[in-house]
C-alpha positions in Angstrom: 52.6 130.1 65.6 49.7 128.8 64.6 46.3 131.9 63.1 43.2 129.7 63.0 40.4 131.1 60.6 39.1 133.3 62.6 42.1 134.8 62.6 43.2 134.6 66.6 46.6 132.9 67.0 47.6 130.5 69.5 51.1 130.2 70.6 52.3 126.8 71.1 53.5 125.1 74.6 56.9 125.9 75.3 58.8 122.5 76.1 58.3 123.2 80.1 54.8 123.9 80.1 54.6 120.5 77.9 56.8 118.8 80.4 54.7 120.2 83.3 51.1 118.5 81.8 52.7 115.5 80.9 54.3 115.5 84.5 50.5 116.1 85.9 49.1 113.8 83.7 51.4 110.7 85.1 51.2 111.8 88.7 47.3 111.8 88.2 47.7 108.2 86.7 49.4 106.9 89.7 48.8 109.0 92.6 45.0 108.3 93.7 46.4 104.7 93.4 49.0 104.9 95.9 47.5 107.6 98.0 45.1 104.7 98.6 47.8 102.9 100.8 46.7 105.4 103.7 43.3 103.8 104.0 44.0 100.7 104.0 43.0 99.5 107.8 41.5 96.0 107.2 44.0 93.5 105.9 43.3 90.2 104.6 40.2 90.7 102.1 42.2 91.3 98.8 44.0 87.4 98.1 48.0 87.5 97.2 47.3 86.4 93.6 44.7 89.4 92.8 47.2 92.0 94.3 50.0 90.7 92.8 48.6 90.2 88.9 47.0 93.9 89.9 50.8 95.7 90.7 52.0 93.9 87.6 49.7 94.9 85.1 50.1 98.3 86.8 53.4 98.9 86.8 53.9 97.3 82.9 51.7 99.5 82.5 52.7 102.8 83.5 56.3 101.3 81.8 54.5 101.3 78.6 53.0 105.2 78.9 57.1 106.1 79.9 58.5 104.7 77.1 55.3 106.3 74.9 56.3 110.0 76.5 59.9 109.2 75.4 58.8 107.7 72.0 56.3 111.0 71.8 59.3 113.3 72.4 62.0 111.9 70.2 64.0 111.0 73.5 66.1 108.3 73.4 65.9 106.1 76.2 69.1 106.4 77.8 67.7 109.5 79.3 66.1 107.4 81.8 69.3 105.2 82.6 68.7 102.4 80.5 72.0 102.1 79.7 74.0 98.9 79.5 77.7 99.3 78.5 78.7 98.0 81.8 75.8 96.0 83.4 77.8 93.4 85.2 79.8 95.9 87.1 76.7 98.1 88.3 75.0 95.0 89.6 77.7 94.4 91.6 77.7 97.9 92.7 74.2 96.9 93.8 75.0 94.0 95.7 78.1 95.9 97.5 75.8 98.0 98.7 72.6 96.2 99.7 74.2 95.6 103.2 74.8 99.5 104.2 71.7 100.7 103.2 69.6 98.2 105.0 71.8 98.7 107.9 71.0 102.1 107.3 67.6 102.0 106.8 67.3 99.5 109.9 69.0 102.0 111.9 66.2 104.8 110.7 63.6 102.8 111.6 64.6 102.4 115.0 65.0 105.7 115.6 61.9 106.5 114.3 60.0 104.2 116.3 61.4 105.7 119.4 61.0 108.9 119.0 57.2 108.0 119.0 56.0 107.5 115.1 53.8 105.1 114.1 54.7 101.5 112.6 51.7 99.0 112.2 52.6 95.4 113.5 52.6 93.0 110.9 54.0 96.2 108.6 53.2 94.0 105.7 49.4 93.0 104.7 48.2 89.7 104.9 47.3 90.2 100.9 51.3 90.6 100.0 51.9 87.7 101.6 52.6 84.6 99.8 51.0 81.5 100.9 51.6 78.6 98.5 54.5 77.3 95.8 52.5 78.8 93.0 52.0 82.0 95.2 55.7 82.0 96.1 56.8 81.7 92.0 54.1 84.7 91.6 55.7 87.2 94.2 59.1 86.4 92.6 58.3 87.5 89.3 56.1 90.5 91.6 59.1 91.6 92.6 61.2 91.5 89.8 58.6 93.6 87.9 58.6 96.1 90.8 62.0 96.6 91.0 62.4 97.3 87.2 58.9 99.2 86.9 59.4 101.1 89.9 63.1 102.3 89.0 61.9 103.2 85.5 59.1 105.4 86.7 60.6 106.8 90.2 64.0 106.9 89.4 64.1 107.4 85.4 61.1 109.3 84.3 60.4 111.3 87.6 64.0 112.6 87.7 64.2 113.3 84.4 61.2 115.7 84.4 61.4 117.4 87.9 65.0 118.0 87.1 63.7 120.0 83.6 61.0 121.8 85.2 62.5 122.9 88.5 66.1 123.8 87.3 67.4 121.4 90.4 68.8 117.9 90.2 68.2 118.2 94.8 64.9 119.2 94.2 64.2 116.1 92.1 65.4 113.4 93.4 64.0 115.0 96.9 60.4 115.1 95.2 61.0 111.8 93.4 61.9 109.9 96.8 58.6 111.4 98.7 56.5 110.6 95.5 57.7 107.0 95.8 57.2 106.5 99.8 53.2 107.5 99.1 52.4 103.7 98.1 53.6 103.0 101.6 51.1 104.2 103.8 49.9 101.1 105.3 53.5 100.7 106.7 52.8 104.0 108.8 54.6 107.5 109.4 57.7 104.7 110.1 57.3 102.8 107.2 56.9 106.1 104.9 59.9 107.7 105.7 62.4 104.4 105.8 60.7 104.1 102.2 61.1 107.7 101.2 65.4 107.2 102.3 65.3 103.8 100.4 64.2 105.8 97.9 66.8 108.9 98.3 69.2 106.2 98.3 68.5 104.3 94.8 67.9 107.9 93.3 71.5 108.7 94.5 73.2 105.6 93.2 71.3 105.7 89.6 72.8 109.8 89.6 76.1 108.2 90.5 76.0 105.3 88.0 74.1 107.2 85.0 72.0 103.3 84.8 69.4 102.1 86.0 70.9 98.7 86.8 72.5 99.4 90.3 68.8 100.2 91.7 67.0 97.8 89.9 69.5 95.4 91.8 69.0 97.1 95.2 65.4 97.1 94.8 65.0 93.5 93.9 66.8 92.5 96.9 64.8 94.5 99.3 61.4 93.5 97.6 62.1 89.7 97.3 63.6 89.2 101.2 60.5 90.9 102.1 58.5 89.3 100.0 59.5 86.0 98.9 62.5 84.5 101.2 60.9 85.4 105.0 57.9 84.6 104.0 58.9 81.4 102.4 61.1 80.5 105.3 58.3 81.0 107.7 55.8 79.1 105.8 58.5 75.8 105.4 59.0 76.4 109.7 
C-alpha cells in the first residue's frame, strides 16, 4: 500500500480489477471498429486494396498491444495457445474438420434464412472483393493475417481474460464468440449468428487442443474460399 504525502493511502488494483480495465480498454480499441459493420449499407466506395492494407495494419496491430499486455504482465505466451510441440498434427486436426463445420454452419444458415432472418444478397461487399492478380496475392496474405490475428485476439486473449474475470470457461468462450460475430454486421442477423457458431466452434477446438494452430487452420480455410478461390474462379469464368 502505497501513503502519498499527504498522508491518504491508496490501495492498489487487485489483479481482476486490473484485468477488467485492460479488458475495457481492448474492447474500446476494437469495438467502435467492428460495431461499424452495422452501418454499412452502400457497398462499393471503399477499393479492395485500401480495406485490405486497413484489416492488416489493424489486426498486426491489436497483435502487437496482446503480446504488450502479456509482456506487461509477466505472462508467458503460451497462455494464449501459442504453443507448438505438435503443430503438424493440430493442423491436420484443422483440416479434418473444415468439412463438418461448414456443413454445419451451411446447415445454420439455412435454417436461419427460413425462419425469416435477414441475409443481404451479395453477403460479401464489393470492397472485399478481389479484382485483379495483384489484388488476388493481397487478399491471400489478408487472410492469412486474419486468421492468425483474429485467433490471437478472439480466441487467445479474449478467453484468457473473460475466463479470469467471470470465474466461467462457458461464459467466455460464449462472450468471446458474440464479441467476434460484431464485425459481421453487413452479412445481417444471418450472417451474425453463422459467424458467432464459426466462432463457438474455433473457441471449442483451441479449448480442446490447448493451441492456437487448429483455428488458425480453420479460419484460413474459411477466409481464403471466401475470399480468394470463388472470387478468383469467377473472375477467370
Amino acid at each position: 500500500m502505497h501513503v502519498p504525502a499527504d498522508g491518504t493511502a491508496t490501495v492498489p488494483a487487485s489483479p481482476r480489477e486490473q484485468q477488467i480495465w485492460e479488458l475495457l480498454v481492448f474492447l474500446f480499441l476494437i469495438a467502435p471498429s467492428m460495431g461499424l459493420s452495422f452501418l454499412v449499407i452502400r457497398q462499393g466506395n471503399l477499393s479492395f486494396r485500401l480495406a485490405a492494407l486497413a484489416t492488416i495494419l489493424r489486426d498486426l496491430g491489436l497483435v502487437c498491444l496482446v503480446l504488450f499486455f502479456l509482456w506487461r504482465n509477466g505472462e508467458p505466451v503460451r497462455l494464449i495457445g501459442l504453443r507448438f510441440r505438435r503443430p503438424w498434427r493440430d493442423a491436420l486436426v484443422g483440416f479434418a474438420l473444415f468439412v463438418p463445420m461448414t456443413l454445419a454452419a451451411g446447415a445454420l444458415e439455412t435454417v436461419l434464412k427460413q425462419v425469416g432472418l435477414t441475409a443481404p444478397s451479395p453477403p460479401t461487399p464489393k470492397f472485399l472483393i478481389a479484382g485483379s492478380p495483384a489484388e488476388f496475392v493481397l487478399a491471400g496474405l489478408l487472410v492469412a493475417v486474419v486468421a492468425v490475428a483474429e485467433e490471437i485476439i478472439f480466441r487467445g486473449y479474449l478467453i484468457l481474460r473473460l475466463q479470469a474475470i467471470t470465474g466461467s470457461g462457458a461464459a467466455a468462450v460464449i462472450l468471446s464468440s458474440l464479441i467476434f460475430s460484431l464485425g459481421h454486421g453487413y452479412e445481417g442477423t444471418v450472417g451474425v449468428l453463422t459467424v458467432a457458431f464459426l466462432g463457438l466452434f474455433f473457441a471449442l477446438v483451441y479449448i480442446w487442443r490447448g493451441s492456437l494452430i487448429a483455428p488458425i487452420v480453420l479460419h484460413f480455410l474459411q477466409d481464403f474460399i471466401g475470399l480468394v478461390l470463388v472470387p478468383l474462379l469467377k473472375h477467370q469464368t
